[in-house]
C-alpha positions as CSV (number, residue, x, y, z in Angstrom):
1,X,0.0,0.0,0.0
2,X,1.3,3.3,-1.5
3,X,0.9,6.5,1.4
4,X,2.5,9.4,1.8
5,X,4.8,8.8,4.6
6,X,7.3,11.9,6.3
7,X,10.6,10.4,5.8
8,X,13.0,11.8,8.5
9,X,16.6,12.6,6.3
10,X,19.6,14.7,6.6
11,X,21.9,16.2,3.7
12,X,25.7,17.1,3.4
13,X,28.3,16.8,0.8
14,X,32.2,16.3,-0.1
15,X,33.6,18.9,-1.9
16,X,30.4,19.9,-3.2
17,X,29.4,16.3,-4.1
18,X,26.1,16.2,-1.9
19,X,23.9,13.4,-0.6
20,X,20.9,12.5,1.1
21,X,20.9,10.4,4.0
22,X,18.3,8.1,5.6
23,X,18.9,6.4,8.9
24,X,17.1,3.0,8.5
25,X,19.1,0.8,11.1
26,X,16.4,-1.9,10.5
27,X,16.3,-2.2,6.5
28,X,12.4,-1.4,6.9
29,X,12.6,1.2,4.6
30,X,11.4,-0.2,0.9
31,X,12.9,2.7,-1.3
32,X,12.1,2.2,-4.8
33,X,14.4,3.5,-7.6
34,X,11.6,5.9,-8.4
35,X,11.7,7.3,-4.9
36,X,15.5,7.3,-5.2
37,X,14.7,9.5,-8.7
38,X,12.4,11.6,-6.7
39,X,14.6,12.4,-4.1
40,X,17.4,13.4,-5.9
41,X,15.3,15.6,-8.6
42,X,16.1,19.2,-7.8
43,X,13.2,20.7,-8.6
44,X,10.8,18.0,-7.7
45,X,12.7,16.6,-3.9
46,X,15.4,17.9,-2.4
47,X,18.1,17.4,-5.0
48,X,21.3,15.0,-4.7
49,X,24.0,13.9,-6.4
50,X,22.9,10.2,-4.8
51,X,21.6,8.6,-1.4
52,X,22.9,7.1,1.1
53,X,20.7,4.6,3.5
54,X,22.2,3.8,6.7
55,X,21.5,0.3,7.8
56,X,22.3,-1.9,10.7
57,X,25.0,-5.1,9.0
58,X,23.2,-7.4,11.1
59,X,20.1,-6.2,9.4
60,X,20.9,-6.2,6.2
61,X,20.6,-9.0,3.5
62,X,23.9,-7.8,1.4
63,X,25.9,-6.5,4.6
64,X,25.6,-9.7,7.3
65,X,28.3,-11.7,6.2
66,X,30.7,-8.1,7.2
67,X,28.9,-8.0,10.7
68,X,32.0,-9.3,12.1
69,X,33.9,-6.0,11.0
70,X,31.4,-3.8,10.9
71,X,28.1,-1.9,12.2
72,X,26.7,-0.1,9.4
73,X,26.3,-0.7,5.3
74,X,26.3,2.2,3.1
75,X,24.1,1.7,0.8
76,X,24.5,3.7,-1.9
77,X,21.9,4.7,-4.7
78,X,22.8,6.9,-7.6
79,X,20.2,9.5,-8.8
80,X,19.2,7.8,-11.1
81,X,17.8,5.0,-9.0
82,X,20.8,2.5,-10.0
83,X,22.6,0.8,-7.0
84,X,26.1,1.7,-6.2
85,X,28.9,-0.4,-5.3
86,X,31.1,2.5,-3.4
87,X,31.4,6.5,-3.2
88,X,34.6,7.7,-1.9
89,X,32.4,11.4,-0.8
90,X,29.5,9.6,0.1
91,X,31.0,7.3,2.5
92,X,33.4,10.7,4.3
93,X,30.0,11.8,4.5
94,X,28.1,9.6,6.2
95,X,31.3,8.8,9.0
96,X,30.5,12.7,9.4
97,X,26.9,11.9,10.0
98,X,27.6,8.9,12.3
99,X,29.8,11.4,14.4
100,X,27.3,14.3,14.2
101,X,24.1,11.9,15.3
102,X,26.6,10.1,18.3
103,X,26.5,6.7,16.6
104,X,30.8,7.2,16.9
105,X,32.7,8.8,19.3
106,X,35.0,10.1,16.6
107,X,38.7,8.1,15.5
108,X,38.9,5.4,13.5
109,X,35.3,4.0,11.6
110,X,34.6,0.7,9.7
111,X,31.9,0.8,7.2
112,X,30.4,-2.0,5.2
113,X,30.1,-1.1,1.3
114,X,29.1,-3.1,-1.4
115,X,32.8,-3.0,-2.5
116,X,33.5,-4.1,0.7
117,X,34.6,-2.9,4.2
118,X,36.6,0.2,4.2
119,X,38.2,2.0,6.9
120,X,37.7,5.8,8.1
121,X,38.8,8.5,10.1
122,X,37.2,11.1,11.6
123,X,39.2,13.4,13.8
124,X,38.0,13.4,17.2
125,X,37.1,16.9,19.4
126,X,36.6,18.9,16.3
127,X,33.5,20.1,14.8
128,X,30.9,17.3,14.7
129,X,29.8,18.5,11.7
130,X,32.6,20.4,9.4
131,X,35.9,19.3,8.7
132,X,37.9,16.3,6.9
133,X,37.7,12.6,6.7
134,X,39.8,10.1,5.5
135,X,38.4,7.0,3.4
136,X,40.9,3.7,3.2
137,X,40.1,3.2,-1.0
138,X,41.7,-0.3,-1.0
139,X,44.2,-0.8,-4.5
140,X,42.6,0.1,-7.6
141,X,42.6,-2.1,-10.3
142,X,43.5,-2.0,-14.1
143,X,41.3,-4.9,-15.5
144,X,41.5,-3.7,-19.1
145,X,41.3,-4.0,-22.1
146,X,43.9,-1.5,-22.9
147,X,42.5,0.6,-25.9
148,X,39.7,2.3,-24.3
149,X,38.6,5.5,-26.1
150,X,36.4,8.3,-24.8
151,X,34.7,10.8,-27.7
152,X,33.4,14.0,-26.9
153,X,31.9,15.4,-30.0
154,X,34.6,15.3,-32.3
155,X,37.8,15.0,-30.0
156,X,38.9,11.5,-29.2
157,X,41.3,10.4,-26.5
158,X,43.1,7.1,-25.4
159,X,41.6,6.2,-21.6
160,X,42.7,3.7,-18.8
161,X,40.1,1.2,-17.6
162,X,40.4,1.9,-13.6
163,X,38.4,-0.3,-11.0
164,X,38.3,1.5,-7.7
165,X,34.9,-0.3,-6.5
166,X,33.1,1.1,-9.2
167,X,34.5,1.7,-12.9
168,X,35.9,4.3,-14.1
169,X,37.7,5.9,-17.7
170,X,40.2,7.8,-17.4
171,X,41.3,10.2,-19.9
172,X,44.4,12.6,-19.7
173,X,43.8,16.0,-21.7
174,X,44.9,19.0,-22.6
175,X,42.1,21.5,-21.8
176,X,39.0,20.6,-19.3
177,X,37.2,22.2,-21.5
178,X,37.1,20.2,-24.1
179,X,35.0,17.8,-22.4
180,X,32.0,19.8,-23.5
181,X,29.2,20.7,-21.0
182,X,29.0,16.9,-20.2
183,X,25.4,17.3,-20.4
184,X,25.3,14.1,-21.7
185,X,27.4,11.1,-20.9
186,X,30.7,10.8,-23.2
187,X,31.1,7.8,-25.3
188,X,33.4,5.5,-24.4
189,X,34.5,2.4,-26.8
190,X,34.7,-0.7,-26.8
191,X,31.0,-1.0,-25.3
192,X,32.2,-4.4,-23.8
193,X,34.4,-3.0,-21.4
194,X,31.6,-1.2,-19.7
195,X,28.6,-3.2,-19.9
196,X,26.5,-1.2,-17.0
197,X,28.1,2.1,-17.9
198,X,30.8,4.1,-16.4
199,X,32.2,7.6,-14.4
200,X,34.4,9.6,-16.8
201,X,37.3,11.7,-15.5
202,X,39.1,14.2,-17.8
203,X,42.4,15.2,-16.2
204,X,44.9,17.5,-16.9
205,X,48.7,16.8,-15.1
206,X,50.0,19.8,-13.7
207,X,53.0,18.1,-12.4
208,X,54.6,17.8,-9.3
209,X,51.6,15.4,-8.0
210,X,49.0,17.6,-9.3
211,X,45.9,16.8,-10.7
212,X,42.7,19.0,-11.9
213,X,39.9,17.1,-13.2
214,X,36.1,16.9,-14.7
215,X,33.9,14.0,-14.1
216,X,30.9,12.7,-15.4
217,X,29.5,10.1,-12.8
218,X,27.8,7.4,-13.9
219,X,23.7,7.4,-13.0
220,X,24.0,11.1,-12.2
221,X,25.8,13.1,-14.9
222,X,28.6,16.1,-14.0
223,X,29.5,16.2,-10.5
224,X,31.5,19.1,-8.8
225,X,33.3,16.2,-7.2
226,X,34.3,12.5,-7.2
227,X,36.0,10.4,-4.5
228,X,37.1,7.3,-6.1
229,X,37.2,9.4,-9.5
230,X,39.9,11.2,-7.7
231,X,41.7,8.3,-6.6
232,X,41.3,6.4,-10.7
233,X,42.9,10.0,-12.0
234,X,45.6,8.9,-9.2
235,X,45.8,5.5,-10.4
236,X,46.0,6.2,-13.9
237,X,48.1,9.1,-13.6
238,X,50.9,6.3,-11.6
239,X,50.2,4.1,-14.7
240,X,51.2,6.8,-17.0
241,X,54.8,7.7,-14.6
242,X,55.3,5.3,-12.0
243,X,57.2,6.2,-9.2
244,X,60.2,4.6,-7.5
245,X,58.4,3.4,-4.9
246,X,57.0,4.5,-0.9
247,X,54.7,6.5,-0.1
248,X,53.5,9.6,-2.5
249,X,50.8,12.1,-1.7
250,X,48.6,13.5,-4.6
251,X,46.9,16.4,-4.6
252,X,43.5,16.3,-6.9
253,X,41.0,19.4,-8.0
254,X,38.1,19.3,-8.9
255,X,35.3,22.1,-9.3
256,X,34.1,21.4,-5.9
257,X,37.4,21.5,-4.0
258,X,40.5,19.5,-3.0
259,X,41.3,16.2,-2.4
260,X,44.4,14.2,-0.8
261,X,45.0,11.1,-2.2
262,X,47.8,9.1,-0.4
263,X,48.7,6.1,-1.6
264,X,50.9,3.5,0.5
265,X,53.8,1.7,-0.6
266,X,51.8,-1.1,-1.3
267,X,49.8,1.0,-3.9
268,X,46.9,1.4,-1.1
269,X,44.9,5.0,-1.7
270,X,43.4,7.2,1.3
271,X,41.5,10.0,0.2
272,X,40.9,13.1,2.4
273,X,39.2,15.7,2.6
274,X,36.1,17.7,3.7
275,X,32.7,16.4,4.5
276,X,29.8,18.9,5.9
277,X,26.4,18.3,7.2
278,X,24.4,20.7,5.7
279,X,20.7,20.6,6.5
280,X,17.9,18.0,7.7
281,X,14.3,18.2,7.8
282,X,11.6,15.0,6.7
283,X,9.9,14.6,3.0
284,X,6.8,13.5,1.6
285,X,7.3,10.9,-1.0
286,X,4.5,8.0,-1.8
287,X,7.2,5.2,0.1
288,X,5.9,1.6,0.1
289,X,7.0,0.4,4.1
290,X,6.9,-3.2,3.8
291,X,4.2,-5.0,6.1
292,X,5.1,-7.6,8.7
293,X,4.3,-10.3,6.1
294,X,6.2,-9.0,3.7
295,X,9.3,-8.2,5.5
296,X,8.7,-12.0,6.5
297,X,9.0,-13.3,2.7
298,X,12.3,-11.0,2.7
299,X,13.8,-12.8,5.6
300,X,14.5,-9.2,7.1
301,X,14.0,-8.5,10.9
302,X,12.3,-5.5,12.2
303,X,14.7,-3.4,14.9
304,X,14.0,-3.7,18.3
305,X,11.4,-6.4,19.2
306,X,9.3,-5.6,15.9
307,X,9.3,-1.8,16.0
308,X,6.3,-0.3,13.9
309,X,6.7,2.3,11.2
310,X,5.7,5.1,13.5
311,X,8.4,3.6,15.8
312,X,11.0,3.7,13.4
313,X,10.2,7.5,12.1
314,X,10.8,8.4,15.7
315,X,13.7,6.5,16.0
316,X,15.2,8.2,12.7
317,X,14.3,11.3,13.8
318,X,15.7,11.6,17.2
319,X,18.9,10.7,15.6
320,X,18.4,13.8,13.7
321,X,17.8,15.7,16.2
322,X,21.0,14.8,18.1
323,X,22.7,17.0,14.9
324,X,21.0,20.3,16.4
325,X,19.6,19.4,20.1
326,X,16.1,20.6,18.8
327,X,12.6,18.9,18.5
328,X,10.1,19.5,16.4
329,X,11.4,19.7,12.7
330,X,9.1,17.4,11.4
331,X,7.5,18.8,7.8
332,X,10.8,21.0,7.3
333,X,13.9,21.4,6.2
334,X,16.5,22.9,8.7
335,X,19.7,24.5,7.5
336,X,23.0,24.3,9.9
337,X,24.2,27.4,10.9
């Protein structure tokens, strides 16, 4: 049954890369691709680059076999409803969240993804809900083939094939503004190497460590930023001049803002940088909540001894009250000042 439910959420963003959030520690929350669509439209919901649904590991179908390691699973939706397997932003910004809400204590954070548990940082004793956070990317991978072209009207450039989670091509160029308005997604050839799509980063070297980029994110279209694109132009740009070997710091621009990207002797990348909490409020969207029977037929568990709907709003939305010490934003958005 199809009602209009108030959905308790918060927003923030990574360099200007920006997310919804719903808490839904008990996976009760059926979201839809269309509601994901909604949410994200910018003139129709609140507008996002993605969302970001925070659920319990040992309540969630994908995430139960990383309950060991972990308490939450990001999972991640693209704006255009697609699932996603990891967001180098998105995940900074939910560890901000967790901090901001008092589900951490600040320091080191595990966090289940569908790439996989990664590890984060969020300094403790600073500002619960500004500052940076560092994401452990894992080793990107070069799974090929090697002559991948990206075509942007009637430019054409070679591109590495770079795995960080999620794929990615990579091409090096000499003007971002060739790239076009990126309105629409580039090409990219051969169509086998991509069978569900991929981001696109355009990167120009500026030396010493230096990279400036453009991306166009796959399921969402230009974004100011990209976490994991960041650490691919890293990745690709170490393909291209590989160093001698310990530890190397890149630094990586985007039109949102800066990134770190330190990658390890072992070729292990941490990306840092900023991750803000910018508003919270609840929306309206027509949300199927799944009944008892058919939460049943999923195998899921409800939270807490069978917690009802109402139950689980409240729940949410004390959590987002913990960002402001305030009651009573239901209906509303509320910006941080």
């Amino acid at each position: 049954m199809n009602i209009p439910i108030g959905i308790p959420f918060a927003k923030g963003h990574g360099t200007g890369n920006d997310f919804l959030i719903l808490e839904d520690p008990g996976d009760a929350l059926d979201l839809t691709p269309a509601d994901t669509i909604q949410l994200c439209d910018r003139r129709r919901g609140i507008g996002a680059d993605g969302v970001l649904r925070l659920v319990r590991c040992t309540a969630a179908p994908e995430a139960f076999a990383m309950a060991d390691r972990a308490e939450w699973f990001m999972d991640y939706r693209n704006a255009d409803g697609s699932l996603g397997a990891m967001c180098g932003n998105g995940a900074r910004v939910l560890a901000r969240y967790l901090t901001a809400t008092g589900h951490h204590p600040g320091g080191p954070l595990t966090l289940a993804t569908r790439a996989g548990v990664r590890e984060l940082h969020v300094p403790a004793g600073e500002d619960t809900h500004h500052g940076d956070v560092s994401v452990t990317m894992g080793i990107p991978a070069l799974p090929g083939p090697d002559r991948i072209t990206v075509t942007v009207g009637t430019r054409r450039w070679p591109a590495l094939h770079v795995d960080v989670g999620n794929p990615h091509a990579v091409a090096f160029v000499d003007d971002l503004d060739h790239a076009g308005t990126l309105a629409t997604a580039p090409a990219v050839t051969p169509h086998s190497a991509y069978p569900h799509g991929t981001t696109v980063e355009f990167v120009r070297d500026l030396g010493s460590r230096h990279l400036v980029l453009r991306v166009h994110e796959r399921g969402v279209g230009e974004t100011p930023s990209c976490g994991t694109g960041a650490c691919a132009a890293v990745a690709a740009a170490l393909h291209r001049t590989p160093h001698p070997g310990g530890p190397v710091r890149y630094t990586v621009d985007s039109p949102g803002g800066r990134l770190l990207v330190d990658v390890a002797a072992d070729g292990t990348m941490t990306l840092t940088g900023p991750a803000y909490l910018t508003a919270q409020g609840t929306v309206r969207l027509h949300t199927s909540w799944p009944t008892a029977a058919a939460q049943g037929e999923r195998g899921l568990q409800r939270p807490a001894h069978g917690a009802s709907t109402p139950a689980l709003l409240a729940r949410a939305d004390r959590g987002l009250n913990r960002l402001s010490g305030e009651h009573g934003h239901q209906g509303k958005a509320e910006a941080y000042r």
